[in-house]
MARMARKE-774337 format. One record per atom (N, C-alpha, C): x, y, z; residue in three letters. Coordinates in steps of 0.05 Angstrom, whole numbers, plus 5000, padded with zeros to 4 digits. Example, Ala and Ser with C-alpha at 12.3 -4.5 7.8 and 13.67 -1.06 7.14 Angstrom:
// residues 2
526448865156Ala;524649105156Ala;526449345156Ala;525749555142Ser;527349795143Ser;525850015157Ser;
//
This chain:
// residues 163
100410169027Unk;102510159047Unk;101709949067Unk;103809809064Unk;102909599100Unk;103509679121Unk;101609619137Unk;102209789168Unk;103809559180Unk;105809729201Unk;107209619217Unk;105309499242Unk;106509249257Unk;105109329290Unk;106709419298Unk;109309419304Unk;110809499316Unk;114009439308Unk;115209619317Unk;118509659303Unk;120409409304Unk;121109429291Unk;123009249294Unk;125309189320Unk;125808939334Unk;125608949360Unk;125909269378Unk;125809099399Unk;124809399424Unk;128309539427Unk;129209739419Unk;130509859424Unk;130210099443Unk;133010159452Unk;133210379475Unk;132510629457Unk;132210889468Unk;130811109451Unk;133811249437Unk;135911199449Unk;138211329436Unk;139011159408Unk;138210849416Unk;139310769389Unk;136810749366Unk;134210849375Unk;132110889360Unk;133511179339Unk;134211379366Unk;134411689354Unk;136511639336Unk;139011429337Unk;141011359308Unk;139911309288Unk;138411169292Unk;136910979268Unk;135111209248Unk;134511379272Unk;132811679256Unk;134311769239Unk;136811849258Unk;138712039245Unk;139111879217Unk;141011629206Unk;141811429194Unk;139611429168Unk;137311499180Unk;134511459157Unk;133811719142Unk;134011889161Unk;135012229156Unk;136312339137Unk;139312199143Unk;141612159124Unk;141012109092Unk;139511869092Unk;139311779068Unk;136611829050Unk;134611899065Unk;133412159050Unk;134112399036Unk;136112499055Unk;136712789054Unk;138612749024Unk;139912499019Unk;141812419009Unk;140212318981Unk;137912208983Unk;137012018956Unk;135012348946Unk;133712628968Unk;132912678956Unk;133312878934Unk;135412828919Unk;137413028897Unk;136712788867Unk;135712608876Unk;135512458856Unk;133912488832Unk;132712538820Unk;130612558790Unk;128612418795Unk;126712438802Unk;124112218807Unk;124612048790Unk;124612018768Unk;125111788749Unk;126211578766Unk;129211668761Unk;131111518770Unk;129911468805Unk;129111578818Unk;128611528843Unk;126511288843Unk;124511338831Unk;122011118829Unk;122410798813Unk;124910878800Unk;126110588797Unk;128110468815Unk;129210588827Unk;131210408849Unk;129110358869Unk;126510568875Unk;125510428901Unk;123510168888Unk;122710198867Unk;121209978859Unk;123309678855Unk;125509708851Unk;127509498848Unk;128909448884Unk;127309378902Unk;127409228930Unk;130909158929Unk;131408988908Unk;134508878917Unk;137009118909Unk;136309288891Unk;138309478891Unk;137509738916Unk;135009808921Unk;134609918950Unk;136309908971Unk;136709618976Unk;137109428991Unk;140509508990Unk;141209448971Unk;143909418968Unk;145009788972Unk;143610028961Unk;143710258967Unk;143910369005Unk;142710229016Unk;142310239049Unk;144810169054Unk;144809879047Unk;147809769059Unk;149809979051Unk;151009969030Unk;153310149027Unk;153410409046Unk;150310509038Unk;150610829068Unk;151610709093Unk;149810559104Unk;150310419129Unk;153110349132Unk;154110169116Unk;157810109122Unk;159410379116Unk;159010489104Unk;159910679098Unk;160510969118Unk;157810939117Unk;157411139154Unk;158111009179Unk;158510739186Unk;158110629198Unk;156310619222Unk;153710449210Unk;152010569226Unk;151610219240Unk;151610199268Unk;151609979277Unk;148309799269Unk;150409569274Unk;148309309263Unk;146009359272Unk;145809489305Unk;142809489315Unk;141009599298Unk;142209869295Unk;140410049285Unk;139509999249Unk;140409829245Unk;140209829219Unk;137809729198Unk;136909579217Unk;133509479206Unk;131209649211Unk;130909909235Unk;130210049240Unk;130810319221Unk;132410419213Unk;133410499201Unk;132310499171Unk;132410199158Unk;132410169128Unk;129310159127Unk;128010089151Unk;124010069144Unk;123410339143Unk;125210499161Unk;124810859159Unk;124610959136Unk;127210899124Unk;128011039098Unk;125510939078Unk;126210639077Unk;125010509045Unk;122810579052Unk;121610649073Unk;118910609074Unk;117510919069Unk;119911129075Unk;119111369066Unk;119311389037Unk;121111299028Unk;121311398995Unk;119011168984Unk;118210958991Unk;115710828976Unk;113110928976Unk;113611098994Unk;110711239002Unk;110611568995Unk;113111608992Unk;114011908986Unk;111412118979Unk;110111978959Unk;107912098933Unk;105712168953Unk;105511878969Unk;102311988987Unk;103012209012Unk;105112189021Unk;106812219054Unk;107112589039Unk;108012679018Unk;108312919005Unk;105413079007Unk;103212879003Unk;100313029002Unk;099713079025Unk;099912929048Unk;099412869072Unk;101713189083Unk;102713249083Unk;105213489094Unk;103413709084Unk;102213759053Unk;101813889037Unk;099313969049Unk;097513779057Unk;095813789069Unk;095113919094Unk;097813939102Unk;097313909136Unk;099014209137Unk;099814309112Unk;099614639120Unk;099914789094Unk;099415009094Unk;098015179063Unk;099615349058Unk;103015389079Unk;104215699081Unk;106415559056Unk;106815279065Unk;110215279040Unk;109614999023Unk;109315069004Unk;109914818978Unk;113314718988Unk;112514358984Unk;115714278986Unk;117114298978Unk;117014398958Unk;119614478939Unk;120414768946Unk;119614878966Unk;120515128983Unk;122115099011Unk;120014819016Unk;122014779049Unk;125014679044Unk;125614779065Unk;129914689064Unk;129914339058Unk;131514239046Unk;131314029045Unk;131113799070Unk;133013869092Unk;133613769110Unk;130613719122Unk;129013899128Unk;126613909140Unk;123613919127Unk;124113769088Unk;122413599081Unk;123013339084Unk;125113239076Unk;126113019087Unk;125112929125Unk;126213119138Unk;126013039169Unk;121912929174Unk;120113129160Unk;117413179160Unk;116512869137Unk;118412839121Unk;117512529110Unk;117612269123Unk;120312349137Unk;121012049155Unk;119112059182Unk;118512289192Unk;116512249214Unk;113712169207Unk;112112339187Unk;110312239177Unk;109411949172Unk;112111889155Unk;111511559161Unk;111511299185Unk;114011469196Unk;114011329225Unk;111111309232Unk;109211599239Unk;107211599245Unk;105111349238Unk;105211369214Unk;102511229198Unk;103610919197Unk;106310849197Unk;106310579201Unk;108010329213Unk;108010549241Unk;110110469262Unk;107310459279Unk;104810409291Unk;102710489302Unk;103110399337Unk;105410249343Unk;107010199371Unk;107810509376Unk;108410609370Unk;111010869371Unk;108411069372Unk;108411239392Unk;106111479407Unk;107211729379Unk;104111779372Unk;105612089353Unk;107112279362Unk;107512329392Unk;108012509411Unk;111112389408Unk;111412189410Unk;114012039417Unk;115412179387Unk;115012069365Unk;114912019334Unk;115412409328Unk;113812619342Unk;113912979339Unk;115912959353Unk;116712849378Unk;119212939408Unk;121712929386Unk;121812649372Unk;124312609357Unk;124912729338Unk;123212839313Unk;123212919303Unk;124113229309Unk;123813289329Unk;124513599335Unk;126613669347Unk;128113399357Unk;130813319364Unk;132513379342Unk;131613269320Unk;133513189299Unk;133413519284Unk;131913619293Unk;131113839267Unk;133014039283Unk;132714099318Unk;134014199329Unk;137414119328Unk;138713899321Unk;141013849306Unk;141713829279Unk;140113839260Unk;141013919239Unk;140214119217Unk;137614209232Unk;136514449213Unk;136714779224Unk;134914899223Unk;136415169217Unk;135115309256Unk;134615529259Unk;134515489294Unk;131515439295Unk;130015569277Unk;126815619273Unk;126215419272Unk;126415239258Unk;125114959244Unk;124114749259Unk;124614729285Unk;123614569301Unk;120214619309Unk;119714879311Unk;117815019320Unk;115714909288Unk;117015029267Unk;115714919242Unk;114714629236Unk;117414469239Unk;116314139242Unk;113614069268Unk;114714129286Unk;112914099302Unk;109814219299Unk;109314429284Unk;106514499270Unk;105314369253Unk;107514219238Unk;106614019222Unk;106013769222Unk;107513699241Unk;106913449250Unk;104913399269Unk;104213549283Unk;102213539303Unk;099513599290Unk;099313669269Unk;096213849244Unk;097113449235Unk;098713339223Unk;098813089220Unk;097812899237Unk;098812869267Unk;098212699278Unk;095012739285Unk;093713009294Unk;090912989301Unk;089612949283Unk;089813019245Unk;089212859230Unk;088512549220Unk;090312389226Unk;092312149219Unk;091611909242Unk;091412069256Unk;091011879286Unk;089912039309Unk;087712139315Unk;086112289333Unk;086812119354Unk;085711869366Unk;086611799385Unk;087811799404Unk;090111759390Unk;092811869409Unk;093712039398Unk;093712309384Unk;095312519377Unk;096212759394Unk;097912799406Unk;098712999422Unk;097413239418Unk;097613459430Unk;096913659431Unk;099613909433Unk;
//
C-alpha cells in the first residue's frame, strides 16, 4: 500500500464528511460482490475508475468531493484483504461476516483513512466515523465502531492515537 501525505486538497470537514459518506456508499454497494469478481475490477484501475464515476454522477456527488472520495473507496477495496485482518485483529467478539454490513464497510473505510491518510488525526478519522455510523447504522454501533477503531489506532499509530 502507498501511504498518503496528505488528502487530497484541504477541504472543509463537511465536504470531507460527503466524501465519507459517497465512499461509504460504494463500499456498502461493491460489498455484495463475489470476491472473484471483486478482485478483478479492483485490479483493472480503468474500469474501477469508470465504476466511481457512474456512482458519483449518478448520486450526484459534487466535483469537490470526488477525488477524496474515490482514494477512500479504491483504496479500501485494494487493501480490503490486509484492512479485514487488521479489524479482525483489533477485536475477538465478531468475525466479519457477522458484523451488519453497513458497519464492516464503515470500519474498512476508516481503517484505511487511518493508515494512509497520515495528515488526518486518528481521533479526527474515529469522530467521523462515528458520525456516519450514528446516521446510518443501527443505535448501538457507534459505541462498537468506536472500540474498534480506537484498539486500531493505538495499534497502527501509538503516537497520535486517541484515547
Amino acid at each position: 500500500m502507498s501511504e498518503q501525505n496528505s488528502t487530497p486538497q484541504k477541504k472543509s470537514s463537511g465536504s470531507r464528511r460527503q466524501a465519507r459518506e459517497a465512499a461509504l456508499q460504494i463500499l456498502y454497494r461493491m460489498d455484495g460482490i463475489p470476491a472473484a469478481d471483486l478482485e478483478m475490477l479492483v485490479a483493472d484501475s480503468r474500469r474501477l475508475s469508470a465504476e466511481l464515476a457512474t456512482h458519483f454522477a449518478h448520486f450526484l456527488v459534487p466535483e469537490g468531493q470526488r477525488e477524496f472520495a474515490a482514494e477512500l473507496a479504491a483504496g479500501a477495496l485494494r487493501e480490503r484483504q490486509k484492512i479485514d485482518g487488521i479489524i479482525e485483529a483489533a477485536q475477538t467478539q465478531w468475525k466479519l461476516g457477522r458484523m451488519a454490513a453497513i458497519d464492516r464497510n464503515l470500519l474498512r473505510l476508516a481503517v484505511h483513512e487511518m493508515l494512509a491518510f497520515t495528515d488526518i488525526p486518528p481521533s479526527v478519522t474515529i469522530n467521523e466515523a462515528i458520525e456516519l455510523a450514528k446516521q446510518f447504522s443501527a443505535a448501538d454501533s457507534s459505541a462498537f465502531i468506536n472500540g474498534i477503531l480506537d484498539q486500531v489506532a493505538r495499534e497502527k499509530r501509538p503516537s497520535t492515537a486517541s484515547s
